[in-house]
C-alpha positions as CSV (number, residue, x, y, z in Angstrom):
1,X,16.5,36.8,-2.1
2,X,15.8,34.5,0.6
3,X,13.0,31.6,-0.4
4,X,11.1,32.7,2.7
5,X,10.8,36.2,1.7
6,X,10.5,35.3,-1.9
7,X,7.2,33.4,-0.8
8,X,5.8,36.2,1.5
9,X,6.0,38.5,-0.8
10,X,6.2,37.1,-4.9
11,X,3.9,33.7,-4.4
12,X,3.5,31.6,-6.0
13,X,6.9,30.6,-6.8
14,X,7.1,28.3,-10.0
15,X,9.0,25.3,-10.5
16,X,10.2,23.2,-13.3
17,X,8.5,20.2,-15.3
18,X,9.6,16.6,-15.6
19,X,13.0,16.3,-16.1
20,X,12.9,12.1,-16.5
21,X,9.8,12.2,-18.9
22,X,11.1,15.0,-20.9
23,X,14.6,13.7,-21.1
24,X,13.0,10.5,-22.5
25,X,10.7,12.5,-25.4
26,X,13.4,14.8,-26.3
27,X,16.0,13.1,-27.3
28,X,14.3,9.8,-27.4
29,X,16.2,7.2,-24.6
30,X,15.3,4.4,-23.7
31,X,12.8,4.4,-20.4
32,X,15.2,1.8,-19.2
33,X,18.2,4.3,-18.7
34,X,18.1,6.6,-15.7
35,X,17.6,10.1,-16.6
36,X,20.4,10.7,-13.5
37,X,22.8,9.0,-15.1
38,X,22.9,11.4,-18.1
39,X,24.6,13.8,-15.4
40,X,26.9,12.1,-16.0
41,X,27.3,10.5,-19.4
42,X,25.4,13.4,-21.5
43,X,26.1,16.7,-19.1
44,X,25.0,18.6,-22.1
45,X,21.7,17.8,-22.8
46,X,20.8,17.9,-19.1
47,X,22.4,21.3,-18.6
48,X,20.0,22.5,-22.0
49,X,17.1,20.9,-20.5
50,X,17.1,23.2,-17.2
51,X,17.9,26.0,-19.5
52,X,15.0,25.4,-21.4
53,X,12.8,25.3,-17.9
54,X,14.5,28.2,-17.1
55,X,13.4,30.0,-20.4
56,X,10.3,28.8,-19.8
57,X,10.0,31.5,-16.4
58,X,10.8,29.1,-14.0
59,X,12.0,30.2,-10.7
60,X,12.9,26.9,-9.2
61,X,14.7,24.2,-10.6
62,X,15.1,20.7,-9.4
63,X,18.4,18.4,-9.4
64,X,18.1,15.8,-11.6
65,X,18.8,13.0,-9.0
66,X,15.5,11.8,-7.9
67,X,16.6,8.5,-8.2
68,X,20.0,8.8,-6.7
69,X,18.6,7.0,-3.4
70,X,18.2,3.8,-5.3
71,X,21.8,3.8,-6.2
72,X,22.7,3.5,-2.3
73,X,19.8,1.4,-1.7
74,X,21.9,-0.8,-4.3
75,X,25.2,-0.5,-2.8
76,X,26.6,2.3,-5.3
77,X,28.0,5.3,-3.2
78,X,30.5,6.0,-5.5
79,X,27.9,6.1,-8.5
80,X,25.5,8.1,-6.0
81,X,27.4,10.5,-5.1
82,X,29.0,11.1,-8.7
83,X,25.5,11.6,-10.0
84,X,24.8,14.1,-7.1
85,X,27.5,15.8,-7.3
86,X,27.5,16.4,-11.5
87,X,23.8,16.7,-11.1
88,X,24.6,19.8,-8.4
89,X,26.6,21.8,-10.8
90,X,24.6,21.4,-13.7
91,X,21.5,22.8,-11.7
92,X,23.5,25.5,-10.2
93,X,25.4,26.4,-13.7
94,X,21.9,27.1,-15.1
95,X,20.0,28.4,-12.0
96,X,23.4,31.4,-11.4
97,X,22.3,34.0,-15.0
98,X,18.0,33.9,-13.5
99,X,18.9,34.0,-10.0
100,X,16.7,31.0,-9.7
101,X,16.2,28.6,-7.1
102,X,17.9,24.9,-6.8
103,X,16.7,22.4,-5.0
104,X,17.8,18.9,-3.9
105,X,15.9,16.7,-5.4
106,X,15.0,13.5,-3.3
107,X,13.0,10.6,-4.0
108,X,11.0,7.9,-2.0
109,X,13.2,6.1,0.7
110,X,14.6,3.0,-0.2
111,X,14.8,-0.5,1.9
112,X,18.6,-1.1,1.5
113,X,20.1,-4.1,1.9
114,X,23.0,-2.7,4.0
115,X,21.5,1.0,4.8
116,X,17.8,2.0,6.5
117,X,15.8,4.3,4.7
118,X,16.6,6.6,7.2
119,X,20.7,6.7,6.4
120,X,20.0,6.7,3.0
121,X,17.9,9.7,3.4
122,X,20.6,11.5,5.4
123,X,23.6,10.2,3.2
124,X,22.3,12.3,0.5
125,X,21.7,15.6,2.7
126,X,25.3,14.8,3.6
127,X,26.3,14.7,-0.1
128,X,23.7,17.6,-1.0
129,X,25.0,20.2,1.6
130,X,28.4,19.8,0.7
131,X,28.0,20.6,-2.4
132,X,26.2,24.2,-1.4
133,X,22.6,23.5,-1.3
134,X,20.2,25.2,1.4
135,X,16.8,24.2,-0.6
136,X,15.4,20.4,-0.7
137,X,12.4,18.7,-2.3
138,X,11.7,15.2,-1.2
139,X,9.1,14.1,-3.6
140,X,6.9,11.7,-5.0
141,X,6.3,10.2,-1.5
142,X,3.9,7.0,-1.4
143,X,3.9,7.3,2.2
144,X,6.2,9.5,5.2
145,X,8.7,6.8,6.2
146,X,11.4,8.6,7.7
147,X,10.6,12.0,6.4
148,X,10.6,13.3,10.3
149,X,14.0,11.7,10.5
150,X,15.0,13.6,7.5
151,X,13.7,17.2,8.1
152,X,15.2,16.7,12.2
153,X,18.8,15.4,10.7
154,X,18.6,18.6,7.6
155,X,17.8,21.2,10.4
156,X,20.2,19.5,12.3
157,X,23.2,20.2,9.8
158,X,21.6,23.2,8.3
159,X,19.2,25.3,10.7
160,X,18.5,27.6,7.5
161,X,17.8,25.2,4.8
162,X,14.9,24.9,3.4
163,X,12.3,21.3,3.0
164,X,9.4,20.7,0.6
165,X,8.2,17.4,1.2
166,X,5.3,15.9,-1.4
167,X,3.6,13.1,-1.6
168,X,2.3,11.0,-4.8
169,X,-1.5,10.2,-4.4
170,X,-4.4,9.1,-6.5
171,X,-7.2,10.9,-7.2
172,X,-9.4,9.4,-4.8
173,X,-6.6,10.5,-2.2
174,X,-4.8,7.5,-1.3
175,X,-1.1,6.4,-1.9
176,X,0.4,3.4,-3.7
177,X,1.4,2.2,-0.4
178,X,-2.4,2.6,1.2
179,X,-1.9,5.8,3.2
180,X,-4.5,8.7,2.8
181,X,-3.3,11.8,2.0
182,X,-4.7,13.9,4.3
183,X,-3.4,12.0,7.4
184,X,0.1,12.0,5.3
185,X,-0.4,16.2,5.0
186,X,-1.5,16.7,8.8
187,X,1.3,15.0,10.0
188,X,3.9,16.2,7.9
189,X,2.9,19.8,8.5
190,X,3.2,19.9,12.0
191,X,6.4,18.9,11.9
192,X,8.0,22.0,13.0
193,X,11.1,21.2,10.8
194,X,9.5,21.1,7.5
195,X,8.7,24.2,5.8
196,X,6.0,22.9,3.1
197,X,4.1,20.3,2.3
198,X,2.1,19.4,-0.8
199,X,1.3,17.2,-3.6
200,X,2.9,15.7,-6.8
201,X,2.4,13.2,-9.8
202,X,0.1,10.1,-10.0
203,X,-2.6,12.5,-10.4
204,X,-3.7,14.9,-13.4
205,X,-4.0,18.7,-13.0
206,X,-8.3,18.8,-12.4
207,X,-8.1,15.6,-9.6
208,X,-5.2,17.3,-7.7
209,X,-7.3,20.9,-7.9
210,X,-10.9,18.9,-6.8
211,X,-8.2,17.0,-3.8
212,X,-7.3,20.2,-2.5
213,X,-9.9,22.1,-2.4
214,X,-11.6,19.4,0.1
215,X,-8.1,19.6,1.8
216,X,-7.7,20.9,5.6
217,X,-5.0,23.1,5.2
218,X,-2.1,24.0,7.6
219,X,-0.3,27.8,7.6
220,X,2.3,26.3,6.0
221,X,2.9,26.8,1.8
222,X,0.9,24.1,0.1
223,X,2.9,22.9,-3.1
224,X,0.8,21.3,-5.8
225,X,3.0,19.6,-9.2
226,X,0.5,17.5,-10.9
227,X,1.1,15.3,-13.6
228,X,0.5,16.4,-17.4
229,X,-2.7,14.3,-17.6
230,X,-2.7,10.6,-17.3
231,X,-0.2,8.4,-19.4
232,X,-1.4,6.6,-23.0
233,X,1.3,4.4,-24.9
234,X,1.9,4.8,-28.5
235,X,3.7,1.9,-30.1
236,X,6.9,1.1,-27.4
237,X,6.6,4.6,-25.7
238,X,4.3,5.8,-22.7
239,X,3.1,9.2,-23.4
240,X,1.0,12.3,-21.6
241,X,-1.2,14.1,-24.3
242,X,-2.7,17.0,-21.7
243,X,-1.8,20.3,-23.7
244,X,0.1,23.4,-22.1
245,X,-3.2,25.7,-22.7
246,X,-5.1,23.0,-20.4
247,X,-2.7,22.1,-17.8
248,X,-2.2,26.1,-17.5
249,X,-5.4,27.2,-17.1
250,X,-6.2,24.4,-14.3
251,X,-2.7,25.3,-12.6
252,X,-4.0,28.9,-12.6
253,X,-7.5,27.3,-10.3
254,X,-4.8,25.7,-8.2
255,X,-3.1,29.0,-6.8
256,X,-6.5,30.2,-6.9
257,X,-7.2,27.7,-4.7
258,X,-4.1,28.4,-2.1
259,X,-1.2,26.7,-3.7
260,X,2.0,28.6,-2.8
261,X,4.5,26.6,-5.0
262,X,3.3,25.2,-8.7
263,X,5.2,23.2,-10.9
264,X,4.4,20.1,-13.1
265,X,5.3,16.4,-12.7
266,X,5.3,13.4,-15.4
267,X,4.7,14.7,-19.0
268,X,5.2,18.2,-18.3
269,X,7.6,19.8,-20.8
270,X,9.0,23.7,-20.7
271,X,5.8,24.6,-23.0
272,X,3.3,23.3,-20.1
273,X,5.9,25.6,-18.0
274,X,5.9,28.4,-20.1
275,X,2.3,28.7,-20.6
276,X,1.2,28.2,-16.8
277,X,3.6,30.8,-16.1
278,X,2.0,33.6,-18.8
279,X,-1.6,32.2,-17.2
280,X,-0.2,33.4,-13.9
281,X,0.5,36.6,-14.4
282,X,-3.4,37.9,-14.7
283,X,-4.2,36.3,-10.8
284,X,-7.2,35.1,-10.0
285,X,-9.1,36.1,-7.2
286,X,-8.9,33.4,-4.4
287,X,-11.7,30.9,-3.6
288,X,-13.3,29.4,-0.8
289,X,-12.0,26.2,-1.2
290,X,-14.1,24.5,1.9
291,X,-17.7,25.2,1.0
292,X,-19.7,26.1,3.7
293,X,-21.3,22.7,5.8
294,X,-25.2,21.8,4.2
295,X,-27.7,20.5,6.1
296,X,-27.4,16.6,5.7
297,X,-29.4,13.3,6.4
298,X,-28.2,11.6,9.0
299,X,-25.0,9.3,8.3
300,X,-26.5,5.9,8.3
301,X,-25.8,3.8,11.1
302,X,-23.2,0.8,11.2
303,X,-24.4,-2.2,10.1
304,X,-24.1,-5.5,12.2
305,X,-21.4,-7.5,11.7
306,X,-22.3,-10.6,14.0
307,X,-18.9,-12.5,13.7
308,X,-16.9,-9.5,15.1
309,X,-20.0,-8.7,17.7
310,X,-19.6,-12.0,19.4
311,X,-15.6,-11.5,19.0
312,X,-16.1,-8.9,20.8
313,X,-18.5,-10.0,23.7
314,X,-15.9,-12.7,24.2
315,X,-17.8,-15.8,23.1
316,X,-16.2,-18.6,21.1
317,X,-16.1,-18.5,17.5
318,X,-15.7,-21.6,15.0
319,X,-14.6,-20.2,11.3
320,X,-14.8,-22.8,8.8
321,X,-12.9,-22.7,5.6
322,X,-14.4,-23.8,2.3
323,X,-12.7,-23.8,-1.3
324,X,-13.9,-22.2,-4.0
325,X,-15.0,-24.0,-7.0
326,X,-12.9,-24.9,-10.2
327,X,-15.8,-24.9,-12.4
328,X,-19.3,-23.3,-12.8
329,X,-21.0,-25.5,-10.5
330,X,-21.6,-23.8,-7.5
331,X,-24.4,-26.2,-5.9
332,X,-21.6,-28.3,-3.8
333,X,-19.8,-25.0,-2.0
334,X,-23.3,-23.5,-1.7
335,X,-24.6,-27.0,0.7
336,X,-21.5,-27.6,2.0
337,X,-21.8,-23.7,3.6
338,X,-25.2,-24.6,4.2
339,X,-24.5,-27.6,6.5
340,X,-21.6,-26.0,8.2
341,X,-23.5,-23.0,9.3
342,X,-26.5,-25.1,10.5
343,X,-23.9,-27.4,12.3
344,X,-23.1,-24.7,14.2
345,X,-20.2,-22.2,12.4
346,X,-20.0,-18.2,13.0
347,X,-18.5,-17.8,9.6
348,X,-17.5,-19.3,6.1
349,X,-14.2,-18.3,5.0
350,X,-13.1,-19.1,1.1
351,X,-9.9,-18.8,0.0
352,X,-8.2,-16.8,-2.3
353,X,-7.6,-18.6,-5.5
354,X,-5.4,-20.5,-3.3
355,X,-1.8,-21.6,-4.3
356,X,-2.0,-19.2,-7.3
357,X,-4.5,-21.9,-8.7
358,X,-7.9,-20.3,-10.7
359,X,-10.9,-20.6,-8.9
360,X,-14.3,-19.0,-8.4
361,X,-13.8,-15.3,-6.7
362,X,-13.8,-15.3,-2.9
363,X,-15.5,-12.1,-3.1
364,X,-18.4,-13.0,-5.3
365,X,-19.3,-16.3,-3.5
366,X,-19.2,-14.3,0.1
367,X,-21.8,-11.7,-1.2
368,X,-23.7,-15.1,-2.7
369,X,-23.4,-16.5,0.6
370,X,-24.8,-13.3,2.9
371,X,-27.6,-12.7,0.5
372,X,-28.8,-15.9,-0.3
373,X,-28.5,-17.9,2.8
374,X,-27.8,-15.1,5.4
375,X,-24.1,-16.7,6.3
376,X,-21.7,-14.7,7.7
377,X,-18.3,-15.1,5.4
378,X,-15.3,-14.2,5.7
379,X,-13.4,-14.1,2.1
380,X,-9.7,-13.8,1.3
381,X,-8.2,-11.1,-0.3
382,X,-4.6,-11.5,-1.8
383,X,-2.6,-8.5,-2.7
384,X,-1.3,-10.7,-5.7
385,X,-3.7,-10.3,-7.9
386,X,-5.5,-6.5,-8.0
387,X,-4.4,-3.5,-7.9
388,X,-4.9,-0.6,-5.8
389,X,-8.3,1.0,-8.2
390,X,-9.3,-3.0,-8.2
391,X,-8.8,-3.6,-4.9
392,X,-10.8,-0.4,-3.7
393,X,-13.4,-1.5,-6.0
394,X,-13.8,-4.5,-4.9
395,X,-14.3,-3.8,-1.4
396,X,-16.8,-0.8,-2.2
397,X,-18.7,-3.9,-3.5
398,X,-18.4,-6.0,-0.5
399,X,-19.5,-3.2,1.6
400,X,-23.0,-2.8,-0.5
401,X,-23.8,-6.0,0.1
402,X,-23.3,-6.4,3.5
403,X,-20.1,-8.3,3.6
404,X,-17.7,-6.4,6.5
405,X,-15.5,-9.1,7.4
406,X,-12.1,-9.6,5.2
407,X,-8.6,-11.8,5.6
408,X,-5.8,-10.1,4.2
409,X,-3.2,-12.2,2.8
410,X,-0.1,-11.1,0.3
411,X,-1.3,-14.3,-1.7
412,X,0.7,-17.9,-3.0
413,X,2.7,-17.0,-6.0
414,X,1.7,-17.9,-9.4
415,X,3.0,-21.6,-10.1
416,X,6.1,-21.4,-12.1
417,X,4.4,-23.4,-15.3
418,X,2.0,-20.5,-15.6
419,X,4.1,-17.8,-15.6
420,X,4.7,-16.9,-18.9
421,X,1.1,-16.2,-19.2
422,X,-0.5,-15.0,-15.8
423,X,1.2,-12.1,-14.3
424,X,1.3,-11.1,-10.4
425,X,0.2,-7.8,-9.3
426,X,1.3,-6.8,-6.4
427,X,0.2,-3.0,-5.1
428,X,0.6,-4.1,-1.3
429,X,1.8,-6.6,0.7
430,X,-0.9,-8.0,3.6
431,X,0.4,-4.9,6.0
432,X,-0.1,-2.4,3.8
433,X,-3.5,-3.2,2.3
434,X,-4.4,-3.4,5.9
435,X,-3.3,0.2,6.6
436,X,-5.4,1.2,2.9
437,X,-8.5,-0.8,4.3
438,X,-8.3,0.8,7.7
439,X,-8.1,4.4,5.7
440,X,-11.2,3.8,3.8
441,X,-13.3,2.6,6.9
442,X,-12.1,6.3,8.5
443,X,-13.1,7.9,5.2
444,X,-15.3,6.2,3.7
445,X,-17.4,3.5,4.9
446,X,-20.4,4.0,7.6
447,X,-19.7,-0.2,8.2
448,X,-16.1,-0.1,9.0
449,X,-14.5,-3.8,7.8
450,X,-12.7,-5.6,10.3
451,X,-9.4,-7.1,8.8
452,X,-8.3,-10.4,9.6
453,X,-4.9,-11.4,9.0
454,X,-2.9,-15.0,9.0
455,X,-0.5,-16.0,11.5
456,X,2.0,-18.5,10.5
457,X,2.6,-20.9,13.6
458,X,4.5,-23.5,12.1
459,X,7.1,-21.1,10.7
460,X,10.7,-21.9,11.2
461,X,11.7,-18.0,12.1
462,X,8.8,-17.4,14.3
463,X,9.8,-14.3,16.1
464,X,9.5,-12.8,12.6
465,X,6.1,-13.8,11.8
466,X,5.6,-12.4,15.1
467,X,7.1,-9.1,14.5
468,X,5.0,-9.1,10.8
469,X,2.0,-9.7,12.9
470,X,2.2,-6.7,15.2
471,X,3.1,-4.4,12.4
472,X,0.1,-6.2,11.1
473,X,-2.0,-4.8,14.1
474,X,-0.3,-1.4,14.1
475,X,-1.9,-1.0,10.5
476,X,-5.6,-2.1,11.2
477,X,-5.5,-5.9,11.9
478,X,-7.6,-7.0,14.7
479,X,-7.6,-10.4,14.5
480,X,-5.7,-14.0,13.2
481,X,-6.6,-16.8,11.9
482,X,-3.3,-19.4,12.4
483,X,-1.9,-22.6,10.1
484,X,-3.0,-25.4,12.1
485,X,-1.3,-26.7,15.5
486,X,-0.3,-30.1,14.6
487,X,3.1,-30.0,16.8
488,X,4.1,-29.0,20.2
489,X,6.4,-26.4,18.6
490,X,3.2,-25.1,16.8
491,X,1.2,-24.8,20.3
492,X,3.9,-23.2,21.7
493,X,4.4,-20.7,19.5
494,X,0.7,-20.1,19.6
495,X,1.5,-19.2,23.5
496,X,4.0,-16.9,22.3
497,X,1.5,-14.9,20.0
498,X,-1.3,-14.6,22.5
499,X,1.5,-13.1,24.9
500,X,2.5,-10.5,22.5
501,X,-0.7,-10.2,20.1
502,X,-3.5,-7.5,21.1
503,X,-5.9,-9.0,18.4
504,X,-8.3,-11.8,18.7
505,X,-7.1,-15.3,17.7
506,X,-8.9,-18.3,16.1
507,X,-6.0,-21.2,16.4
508,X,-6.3,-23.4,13.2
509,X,-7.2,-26.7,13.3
510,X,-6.6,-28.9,9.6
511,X,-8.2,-32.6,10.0
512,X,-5.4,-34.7,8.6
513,X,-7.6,-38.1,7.1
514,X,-4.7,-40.0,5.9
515,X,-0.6,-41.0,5.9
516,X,-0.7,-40.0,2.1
517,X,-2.6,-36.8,3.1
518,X,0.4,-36.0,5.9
519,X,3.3,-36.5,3.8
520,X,1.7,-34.2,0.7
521,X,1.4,-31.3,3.9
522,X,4.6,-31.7,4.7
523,X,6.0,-31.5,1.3
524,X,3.5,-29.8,-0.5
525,X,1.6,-27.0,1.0
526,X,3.5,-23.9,2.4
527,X,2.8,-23.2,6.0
528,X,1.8,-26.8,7.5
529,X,3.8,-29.2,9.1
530,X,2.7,-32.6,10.5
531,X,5.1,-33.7,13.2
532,X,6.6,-36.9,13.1
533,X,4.2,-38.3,16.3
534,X,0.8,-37.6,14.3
535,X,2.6,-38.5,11.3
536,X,3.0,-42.5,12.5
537,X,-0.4,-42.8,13.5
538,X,-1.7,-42.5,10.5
539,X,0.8,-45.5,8.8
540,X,-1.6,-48.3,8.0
541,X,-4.9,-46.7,8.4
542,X,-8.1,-47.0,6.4
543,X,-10.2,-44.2,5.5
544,X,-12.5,-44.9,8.3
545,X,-10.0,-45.3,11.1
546,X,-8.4,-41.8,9.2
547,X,-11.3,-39.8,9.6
548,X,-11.7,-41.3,13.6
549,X,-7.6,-39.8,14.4
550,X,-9.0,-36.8,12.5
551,X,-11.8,-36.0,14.7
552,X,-10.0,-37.3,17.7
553,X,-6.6,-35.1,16.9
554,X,-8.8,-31.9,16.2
555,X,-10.4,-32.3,19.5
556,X,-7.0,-32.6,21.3
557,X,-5.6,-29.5,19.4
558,X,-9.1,-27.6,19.9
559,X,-8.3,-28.7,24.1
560,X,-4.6,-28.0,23.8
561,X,-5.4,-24.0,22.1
562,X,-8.5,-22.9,23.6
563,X,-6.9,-21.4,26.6
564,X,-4.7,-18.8,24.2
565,X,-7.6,-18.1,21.3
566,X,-11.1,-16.7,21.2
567,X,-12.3,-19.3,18.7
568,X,-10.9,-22.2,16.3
569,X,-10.2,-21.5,12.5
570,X,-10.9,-25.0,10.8
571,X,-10.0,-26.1,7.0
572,X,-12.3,-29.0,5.3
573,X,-10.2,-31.2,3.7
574,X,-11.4,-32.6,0.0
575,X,-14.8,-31.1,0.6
576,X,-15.7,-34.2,3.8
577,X,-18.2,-31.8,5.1
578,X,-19.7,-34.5,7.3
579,X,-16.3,-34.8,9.0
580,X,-16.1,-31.2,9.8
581,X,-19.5,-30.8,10.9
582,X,-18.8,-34.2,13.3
583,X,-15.7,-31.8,14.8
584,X,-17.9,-28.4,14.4
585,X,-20.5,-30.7,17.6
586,X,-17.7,-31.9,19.3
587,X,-15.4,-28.9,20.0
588,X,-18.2,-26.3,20.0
């Protein structure tokens, strides 16, 4: 029977479990090994575990070759399309005595070294189709990066094939990569090429059932394969403990709730399977999964945000940097902020823990500084060191307390001497966490933030850093603070970015105070460089006369940038707050 019949009239149509997870449990592998590679080293036991599926009452099965992308994102086409290819008959060799279903099972797209996402998406269509399959499943999506390309090139070489496509999200309804689900749903199911759309893994059984039921739904088939429950490790092994009885009865509420295809994801074995499918066959009367609308308060309106308002109406803006403190003594940072704001700044910005160092949390100090003193910050935010539930939480927080201002930077890596014990954590890179930040102000927030991002003039490949920093603006960023212009290469490349930028631009502006203090930005700190002219005058001079070229060199770089920037970006060097309030009078 065609799928497309099969759904009209014999919905909901049931898929498999896990096929990596329960490969792992079963026969106890190593996590380490690729379940796909079994195709072709253990034929056996994969070949037994879609029979056991299938026993289950399964009427779909899945390839086992989610992971066959990565191979040609590695350079193996041969190993590719040997796991493909075993992994075909094996699914088809168990699907032929229950007249089940097969599907082509594709993961995320991979970044290639040698192939786009996109060519490794159709290289294994290619590879698919010849081997006789009409029905694909591209799954476990964090985001849909060359998913139209896909479903146009499939229909393309197969007009009557058949596309799932399914996306990974959380329960709150965001991807790993930052996207919201509900933009990745909408989009996906007007595509006129894909046939359904729907929802998989990350998320447990109840969290995917609450998520669709706020869902707005397309005609299309909604396919819904949660996760057993959420992972726990025992010992060396990661395991899901949510029972068959539980998962079944909540997979029941899910075609209750419209799903058209079920199946299970992570942690789901053939008794999860087996029992969903006997909790099936009693169906449930459908449910309104939209309540009806209830009388509300009035949303509450946006709050001010006085550094982007005067952004906006085009007045100057002076952004002073301040680091954090390295100890519990917070009464330096808190009148240094205090005499740069009455000096005449728009905003504080604090680093980061900058160059991976430990320091006082940018976060925490900017909600100090709003509430206690009424200064507008502007805190960093790395993507090194949350995750994505941390990094949500965090700005939640920011939000209470009236802090709606944030610069997002992929962060300095941990110093190699500290390695063994402090761990990076990267969710995002600057770009993405943009995109997750601009989701939550259109879902979210009443105060939308207003994302800042940096803009590396001194960088030796600048046409990349400008190409980063309008994919930056194409995920949320609306303005840049730059390294400092302390070269004529550095000014012009600031030309180039207010050419090509849409955003707002505060140019940076770093008072150099000594030779010693040159030489250590030039060697030391990533993103500065000193040219050789301002480097000679400072041979020979005292820390008076330093501070004088300081004030006199900012002033000619604050001259030389204001015509391409709305405002200046300066950083106090070792805490000489009398020295930046000097330049704060003179440049303002």
């Amino acid at each position: 029977m065609d799928i497309r019949t099969y759904l009209e009239q014999h919905a909901p149509l049931v898929f498999d479990g896990a096929m990596g997870t329960y490969f792992a449990a079963r026969r106890g592998h190593s996590a380490e090994i690729p379940c796909e590679q079994a195709n072709l080293d253990s034929p056996a036991e994969i070949l037994a575990i879609h029979r056991e599926y299938l026993q289950a009452g399964c009427r779909a099965i899945k390839t086992n070759t989610f992971s066959a992308g990565a191979f040609l994102a590695q350079g193996e086409e041969e190993r590719c399309r040997a796991v493909i290819e075993a992994g075909c008959r094996l699914a088809l060799e168990a699907a032929e005595p229950y007249q089940a279903f097969v599907f082509a099972d594709i993961g995320p797209a991979w970044h290639g070294e040698n192939l786009s996402p996109a060519r490794i998406y159709e290289r294994q269509v290619d590879l698919f189709l010849e081997m006789g399959l009409r029905h694909f499943l591209a799954e476990t999506l964090p985001g849909d990066e060359g998913v139209e390309h896909l479903a146009v090139y499939l229909k393309q070489r197969c007009p009557d094939a058949f596309l799932l496509v399914s996306f990974a999200v959380q329960p709150d309804g965001a991807t790993r990569d930052g996207h919201i689900g509900q933009a990745l749903y909408s989009r996906t199911a007007a595509l006129p090429q894909v046939d359904g759309v729907g929802f998989n893994c990350v998320s447990g059984p109840h969290h995917l059932l609450e998520y669709i039921k706020r869902l707005e739904r397309s005609d299309k088939p909604l396919c819904v394969m949660p996760n057993a429950g959420y992972p726990t490790v025992l010992g060396r092994r990661t395991v899901y403990q949510g029972l068959p009885d539980y998962f079944a009865r909540q997979m029941a509420r899910i075609v209750q709730a419209g799903a058209g295809i079920v199946g299970g994801c992570c942690g789901t074995t053939p008794a999860h399977i087996a029992a969903m499918v006997q909790a099936l066959r009693t169906p449930l009367p459908p449910i309104k999964v939209r309540p009806a609308a209830k009388p509300q308060a009035a949303a509450p309106s946006p709050a001010a945000n006085s550094l982007w308002d005067k952004l906006e109406a085009g007045r100057r803006v002076i952004a002073v940097e301040l680091d954090p403190p390295a100890d519990a003594d917070i009464a330096p940072f808190l009148e240094g902020a205090k005499a740069i704001w009455q000096a005449g700044a728009d905003a504080v910005t604090i680093a980061d823990c900058p160059v991976g160092r430990t320091r006082a949390d940018s976060s925490l100090l900017a909600c100090k500084l709003k509430r206690d003193l009424g200064i507008e910050p502007l805190p960093h935010m790395t993507c090194r060191d949350r995750n994505l539930n941390a990094t949500k939480a965090l700005l939640l927080g920011l939000s209470m307390e009236g802090v709606h201002n944030v610069l997002l930077v992929t962060g300095d890596p941990i110093p190699t001497a500290d390695r063994d014990e402090v761990k990076s954590v990267f969710n995002f890179n600057s770009r993405k966490l943009a995109r997750y930040v601009t989701g939550l102000n259109e879902t979210v927030l009443p105060t939308p933030f207003r994302v800042y991002g940096a803009l590396n003039l001194n960088a030796r490949n600048f046409q990349m850093q400008l190409k980063l920093a309008q994919e930056k603006e194409e995920n949320g960023v609306s303005a840049f603070l730059t390294q400092p212009v302390l070269s004529s290469q550095a000014l012009e490349n600031l030309k180039l970015a207010r050419s090509a930028l849409k955003g707002k631009i505060l140019g940076g502006i770093f008072p150099v105070v000594s030779y010693r203090n040159a030489c250590f930005l030039n060697n030391e700190v990533a993103g500065i460089h000193v040219c050789d002219e301002i480097l000679a005058l400072y041979q020979d001079k005292n820390r008076e006369q330093g501070e004088a070229l300081a004030v006199e060199i900012s002033q000619w770089a604050a001259h030389e940038m204001a015509p391409f920037t709305d405002g200046f970006y300066l950083m106090t060097p070792f805490r000489r707050i009398a020295l930046i309030t000097e330049i704060i009078r003179l440049i303002r």
